[in-house]
C-alpha positions as CSV (number, residue, x, y, z in Angstrom):
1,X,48.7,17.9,30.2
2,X,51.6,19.5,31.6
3,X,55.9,18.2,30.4
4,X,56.1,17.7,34.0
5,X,53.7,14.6,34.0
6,X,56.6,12.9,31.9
7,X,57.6,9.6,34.5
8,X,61.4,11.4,35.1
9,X,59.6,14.2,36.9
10,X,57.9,11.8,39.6
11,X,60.7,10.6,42.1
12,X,64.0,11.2,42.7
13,X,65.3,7.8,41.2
14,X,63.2,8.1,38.3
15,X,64.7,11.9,38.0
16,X,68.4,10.3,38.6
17,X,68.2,7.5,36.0
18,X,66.5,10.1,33.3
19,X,70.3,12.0,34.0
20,X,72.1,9.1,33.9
21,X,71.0,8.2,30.7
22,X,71.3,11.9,29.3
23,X,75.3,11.8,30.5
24,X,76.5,8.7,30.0
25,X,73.8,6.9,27.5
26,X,75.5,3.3,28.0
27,X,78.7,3.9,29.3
28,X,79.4,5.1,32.8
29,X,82.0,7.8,32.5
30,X,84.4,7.9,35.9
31,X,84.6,11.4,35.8
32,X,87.6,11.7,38.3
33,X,89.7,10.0,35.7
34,X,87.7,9.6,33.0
35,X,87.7,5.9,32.9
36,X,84.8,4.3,31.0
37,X,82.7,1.0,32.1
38,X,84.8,0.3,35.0
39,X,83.0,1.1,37.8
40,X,80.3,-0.8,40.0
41,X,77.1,0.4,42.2
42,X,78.0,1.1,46.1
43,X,75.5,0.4,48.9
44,X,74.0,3.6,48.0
45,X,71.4,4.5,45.0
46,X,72.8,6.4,42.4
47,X,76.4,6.1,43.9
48,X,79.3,4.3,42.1
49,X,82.7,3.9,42.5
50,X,85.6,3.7,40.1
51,X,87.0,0.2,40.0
52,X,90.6,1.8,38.7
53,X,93.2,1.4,41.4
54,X,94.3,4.1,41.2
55,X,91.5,6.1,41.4
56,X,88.5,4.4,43.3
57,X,86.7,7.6,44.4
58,X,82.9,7.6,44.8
59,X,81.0,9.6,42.1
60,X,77.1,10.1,40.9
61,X,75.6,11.6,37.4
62,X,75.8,14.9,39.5
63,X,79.9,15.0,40.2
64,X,81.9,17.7,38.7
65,X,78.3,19.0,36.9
66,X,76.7,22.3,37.9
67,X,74.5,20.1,40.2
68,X,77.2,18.7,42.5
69,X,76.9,21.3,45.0
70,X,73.3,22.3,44.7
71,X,70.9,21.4,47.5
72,X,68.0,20.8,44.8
73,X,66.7,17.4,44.0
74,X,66.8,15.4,40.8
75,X,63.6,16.2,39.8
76,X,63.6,20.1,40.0
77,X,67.0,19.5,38.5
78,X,65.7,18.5,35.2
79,X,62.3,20.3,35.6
80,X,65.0,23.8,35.7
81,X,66.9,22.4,32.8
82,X,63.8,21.5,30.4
């Protein structure tokens, strides 16, 4: 049986939650002002926004990482990085 079998390897939001819970465990992390449990889910999976006033920019568990401005998916994402 291969480690890529493992359930995080098989979609994108399985591959996005398995990274959310590797950055932020149980607290979301705004990482724009570094704000912590105050954000909520946009329309869009994976996306959140910073409920700060002052801040309220959109981010996901790949802003300001070394996978913000790749063009791979979730899932090669954390097959590269096992």
């Amino acid at each position: 049986m291969s480690q890529f079998s493992a359930p995080h390897f098989q979609s994108h939001e399985a591959a996005r939650e398995y990274l959310e819970g590797l950055r932020w465990g149980t607290e979301r992390v705004c990482p724009h002002c570094g704000v912590v449990n105050q954000s909520f889910l946009t329309k869009k999976p994976g996306v959140y926004r910073c409920r700060v006033e002052e801040c309220r920019k959109d981010f996901s568990v790949t802003t300001k990482s070394v996978m913000e401005s790749s063009h791979i998916s979730c899932t090669s994402g954390c097959r590269r990085s096992t």
